[in-house]
C-alpha positions as CSV (number, residue, x, y, z in Angstrom):
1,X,44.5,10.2,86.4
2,X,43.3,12.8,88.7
3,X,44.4,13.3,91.8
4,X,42.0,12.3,95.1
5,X,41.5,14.2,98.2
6,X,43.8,12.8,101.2
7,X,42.0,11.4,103.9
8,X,43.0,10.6,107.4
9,X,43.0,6.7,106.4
10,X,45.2,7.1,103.7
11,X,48.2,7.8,105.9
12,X,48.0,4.5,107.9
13,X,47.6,2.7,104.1
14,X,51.0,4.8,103.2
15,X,53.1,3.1,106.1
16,X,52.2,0.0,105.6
17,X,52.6,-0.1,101.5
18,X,56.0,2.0,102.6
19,X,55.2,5.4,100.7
20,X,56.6,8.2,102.4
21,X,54.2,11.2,103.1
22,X,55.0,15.2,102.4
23,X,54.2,17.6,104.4
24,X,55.1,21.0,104.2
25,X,54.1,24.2,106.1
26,X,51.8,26.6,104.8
27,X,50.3,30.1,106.1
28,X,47.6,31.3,103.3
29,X,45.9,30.9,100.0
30,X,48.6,31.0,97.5
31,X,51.0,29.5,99.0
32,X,48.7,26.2,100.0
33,X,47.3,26.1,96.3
34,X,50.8,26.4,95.1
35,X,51.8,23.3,97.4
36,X,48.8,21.4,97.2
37,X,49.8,22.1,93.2
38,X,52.7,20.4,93.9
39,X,51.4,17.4,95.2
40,X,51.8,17.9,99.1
41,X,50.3,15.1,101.1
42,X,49.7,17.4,104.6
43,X,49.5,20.9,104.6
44,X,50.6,22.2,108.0
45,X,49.5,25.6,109.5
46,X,52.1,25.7,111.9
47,X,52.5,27.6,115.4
48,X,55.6,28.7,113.2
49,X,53.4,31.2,111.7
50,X,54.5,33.4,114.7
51,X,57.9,33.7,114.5
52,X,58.5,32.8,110.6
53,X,55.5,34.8,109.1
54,X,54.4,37.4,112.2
55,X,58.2,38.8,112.9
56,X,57.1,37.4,117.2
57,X,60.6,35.9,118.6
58,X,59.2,32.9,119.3
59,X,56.2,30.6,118.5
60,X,55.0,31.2,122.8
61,X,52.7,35.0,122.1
62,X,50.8,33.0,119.7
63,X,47.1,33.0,120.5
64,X,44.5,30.9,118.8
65,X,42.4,34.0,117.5
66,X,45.6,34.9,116.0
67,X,46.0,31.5,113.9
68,X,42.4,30.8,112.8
69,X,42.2,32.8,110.1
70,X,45.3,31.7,108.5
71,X,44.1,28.5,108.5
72,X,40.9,29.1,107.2
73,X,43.0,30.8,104.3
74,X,45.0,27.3,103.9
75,X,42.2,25.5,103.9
76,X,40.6,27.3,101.1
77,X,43.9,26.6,98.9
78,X,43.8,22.7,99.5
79,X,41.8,21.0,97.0
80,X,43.1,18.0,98.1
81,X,45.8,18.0,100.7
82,X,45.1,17.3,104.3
83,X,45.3,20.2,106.7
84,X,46.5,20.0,109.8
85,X,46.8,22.9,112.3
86,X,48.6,23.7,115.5
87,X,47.0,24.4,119.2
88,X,49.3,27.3,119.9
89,X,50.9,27.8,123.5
90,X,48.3,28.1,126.3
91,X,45.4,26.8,124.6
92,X,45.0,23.2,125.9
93,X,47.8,22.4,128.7
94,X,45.2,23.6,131.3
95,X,42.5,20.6,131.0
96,X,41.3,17.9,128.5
97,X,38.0,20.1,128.4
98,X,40.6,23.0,127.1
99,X,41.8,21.1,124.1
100,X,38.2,19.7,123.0
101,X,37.3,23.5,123.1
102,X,40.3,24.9,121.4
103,X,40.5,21.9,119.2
104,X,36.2,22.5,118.7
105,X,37.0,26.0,118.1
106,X,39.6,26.2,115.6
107,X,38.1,23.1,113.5
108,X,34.8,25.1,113.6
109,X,36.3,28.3,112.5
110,X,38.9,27.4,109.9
111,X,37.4,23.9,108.7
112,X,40.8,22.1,109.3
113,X,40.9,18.7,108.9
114,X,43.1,17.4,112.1
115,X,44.7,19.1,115.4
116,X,48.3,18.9,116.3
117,X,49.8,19.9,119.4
118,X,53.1,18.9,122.0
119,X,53.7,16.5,124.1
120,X,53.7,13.3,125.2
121,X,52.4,11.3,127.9
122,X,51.6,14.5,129.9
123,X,49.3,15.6,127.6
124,X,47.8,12.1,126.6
125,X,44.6,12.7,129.0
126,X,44.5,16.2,126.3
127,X,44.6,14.1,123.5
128,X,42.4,11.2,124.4
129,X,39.2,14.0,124.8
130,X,40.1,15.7,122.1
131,X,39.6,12.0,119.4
132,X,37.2,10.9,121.9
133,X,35.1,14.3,120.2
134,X,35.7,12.8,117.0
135,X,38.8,15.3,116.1
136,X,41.5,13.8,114.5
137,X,44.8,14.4,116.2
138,X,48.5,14.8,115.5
139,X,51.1,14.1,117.5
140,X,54.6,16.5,117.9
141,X,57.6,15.0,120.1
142,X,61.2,15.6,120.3
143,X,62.1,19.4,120.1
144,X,58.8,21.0,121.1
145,X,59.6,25.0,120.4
146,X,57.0,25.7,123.3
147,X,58.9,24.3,125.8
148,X,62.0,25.6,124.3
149,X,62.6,27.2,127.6
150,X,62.0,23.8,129.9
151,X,63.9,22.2,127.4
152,X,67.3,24.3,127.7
153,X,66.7,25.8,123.7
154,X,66.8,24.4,120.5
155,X,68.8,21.0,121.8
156,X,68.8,17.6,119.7
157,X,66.5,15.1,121.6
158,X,66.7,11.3,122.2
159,X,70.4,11.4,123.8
160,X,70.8,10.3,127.2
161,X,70.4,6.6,128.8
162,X,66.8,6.6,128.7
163,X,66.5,9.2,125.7
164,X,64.9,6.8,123.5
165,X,62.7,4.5,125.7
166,X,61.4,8.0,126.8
167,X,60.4,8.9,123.2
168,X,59.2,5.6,122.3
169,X,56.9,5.4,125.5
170,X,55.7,9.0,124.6
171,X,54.9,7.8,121.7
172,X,53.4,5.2,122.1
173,X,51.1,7.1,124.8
174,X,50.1,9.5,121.9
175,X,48.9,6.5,119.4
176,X,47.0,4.9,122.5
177,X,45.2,8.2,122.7
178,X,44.1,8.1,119.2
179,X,47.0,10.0,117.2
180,X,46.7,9.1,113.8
181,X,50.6,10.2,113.2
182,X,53.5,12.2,115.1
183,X,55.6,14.5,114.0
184,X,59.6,13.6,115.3
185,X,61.4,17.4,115.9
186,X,65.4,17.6,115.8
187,X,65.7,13.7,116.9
188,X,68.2,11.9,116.8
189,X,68.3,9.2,113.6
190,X,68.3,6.1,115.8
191,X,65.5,7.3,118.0
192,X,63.7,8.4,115.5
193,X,63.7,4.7,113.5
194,X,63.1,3.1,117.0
195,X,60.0,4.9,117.4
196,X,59.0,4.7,114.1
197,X,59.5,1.0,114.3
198,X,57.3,0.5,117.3
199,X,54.0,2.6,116.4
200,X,51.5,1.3,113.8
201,X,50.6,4.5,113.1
202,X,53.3,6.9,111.0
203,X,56.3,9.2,111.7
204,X,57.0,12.4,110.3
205,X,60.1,13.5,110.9
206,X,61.9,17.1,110.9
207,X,65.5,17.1,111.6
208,X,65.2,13.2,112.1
209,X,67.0,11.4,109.9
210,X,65.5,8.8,106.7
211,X,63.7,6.9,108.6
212,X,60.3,8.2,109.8
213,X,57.4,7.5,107.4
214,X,57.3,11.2,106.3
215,X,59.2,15.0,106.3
216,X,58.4,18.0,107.3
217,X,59.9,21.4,106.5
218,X,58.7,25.1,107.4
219,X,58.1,26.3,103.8
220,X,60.1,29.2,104.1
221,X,63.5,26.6,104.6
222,X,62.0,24.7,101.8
223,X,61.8,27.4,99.1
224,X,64.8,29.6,100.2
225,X,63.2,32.3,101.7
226,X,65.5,34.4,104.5
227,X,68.8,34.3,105.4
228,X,69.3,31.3,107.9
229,X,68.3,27.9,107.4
230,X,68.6,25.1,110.4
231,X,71.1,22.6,109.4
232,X,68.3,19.8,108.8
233,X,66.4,21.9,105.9
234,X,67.5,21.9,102.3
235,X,66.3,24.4,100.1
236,X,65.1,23.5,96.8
237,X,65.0,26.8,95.6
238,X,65.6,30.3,95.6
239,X,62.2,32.2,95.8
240,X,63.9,34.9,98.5
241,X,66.3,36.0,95.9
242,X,63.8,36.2,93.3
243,X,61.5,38.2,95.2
244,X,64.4,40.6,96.0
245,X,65.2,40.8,92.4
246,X,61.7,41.2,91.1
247,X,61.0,44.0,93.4
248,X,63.9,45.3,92.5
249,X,63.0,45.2,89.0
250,X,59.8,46.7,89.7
251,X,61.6,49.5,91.5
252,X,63.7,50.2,88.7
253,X,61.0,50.1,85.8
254,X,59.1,52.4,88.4
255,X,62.1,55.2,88.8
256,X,63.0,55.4,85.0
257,X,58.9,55.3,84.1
258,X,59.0,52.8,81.8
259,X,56.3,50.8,83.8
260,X,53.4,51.0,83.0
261,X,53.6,51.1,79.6
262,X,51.5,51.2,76.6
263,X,50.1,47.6,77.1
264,X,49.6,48.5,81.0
265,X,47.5,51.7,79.9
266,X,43.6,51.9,79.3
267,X,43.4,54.9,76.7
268,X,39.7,55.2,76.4
């Protein structure tokens, strides 16, 4: 049976019947056909792009000029994932008429299927204008890398006294505003199941434990590309070392000219 296009009702369906959704990050053509391939519910275009894919030391110089065309790119890959892509740092923390135009813009611009950006219930005003102008929204709580600075860095959330009725009432702000889902960032596992079990809409959860509705991964921790991996990634493969050992191939075949050969050659 062939395989149908996700749609933004399909993730509510999934909760309810208890199917967990995949989502994986993605940053351009191949790399989104070859996930979509592989049967990816969500496709991602993350403000990870910056600092994973663009060498920046953090996700913050990312503009949204910078991002659109890389999700245009993913969204030309995805035959039938859903694509979801980030407002990047500065782009819709101003106003709610900020977001609608960021959110307006890069929907316009790349054809992305849904918006995601941080925060809470400070940003629930954001969110509300941005479904009220019929763009589907997803939520990001926990770790937030743009506020890695407010935040104290790259610190596990939902500890405290009032950690989780905090996350749970930002939460809930988000689905009130029209989220369809929420990704959970570096959470911990009982905060991330108590928020989970009080929205109707789903979790997705990256560093947070088995019991959000989906995962997440940046590709690149997925696949085994780079030398350091956060603890909550697995990789289920080794693509970096077979790019460094296919180029170094290539190298080698290059040096000692036996590439090209005869069946690389156009003789007449």
């Amino acid at each position: 049976m062939s395989r149908k296009k996700v749609r933004i009702h399909h993730f509510k369906e999934m909760k309810q019947r208890g199917e967990k959704i995949a989502m994986l990050t993605a940053y351009d053509f191949p790399t989104a056909r070859a996930f979509d391939a592989g049967g990816a519910d969500i496709l991602l275009v993350g403000d990870s792009l910056g600092d994973n894919m663009l060498g920046m030391e953090s996700t913050v110089p990312l503009t949204l000029d910078e991002m659109v065309p890389f999700a245009r790119a993913v969204v030309r890959g995805a035959e039938h994932a859903f694509v979801v892509a980030d407002l990047p740092f500065g782009s819709y923390e101003v106003s709610p008429e900020q977001a609608v135009e960021s959110s307006i813009r890069m929907v316009k611009l790349s054809g992305a299927h849904a918006i995601k950006f941080e925060g809470g219930r400070r940003i629930a005003r954001q969110v509300r204008a941005v479904t009220d102008a019929g763009i589907p929204f997803c939520g990001h709580l926990g770790f937030t890398p743009q506020s890695e600075t407010a935040l104290g860095g790259r610190r596990i959330q939902g500890r405290g006294d009032h950690g989780i009725e905090d996350l749970v009432a930002d939460a809930l702000a988000l689905q009130e505003a029209g989220a369809f889902a929420v990704v959970l960032e570096m959470v911990i596992a009982p905060a991330a199941k108590a928020v989970t079990e009080a929205l109707d809409i789903p979790t997705i959860g990256i560093g947070a434990g088995p019991d959000t509705d989906g995962q997440v991964l940046v590709w690149l921790d997925m696949a085994g590309v780079g030398e350091w991996h956060p603890r909550f990634s697995k990789q289920f493969g080794a693509v970096g070392q077979a790019m460094v050992d296919a180029s170094a191939a290539y190298v080698d075949e290059v040096k000692a000219v036996t590439f090209p050969a005869a069946e690389h050659t156009f003789d007449s």
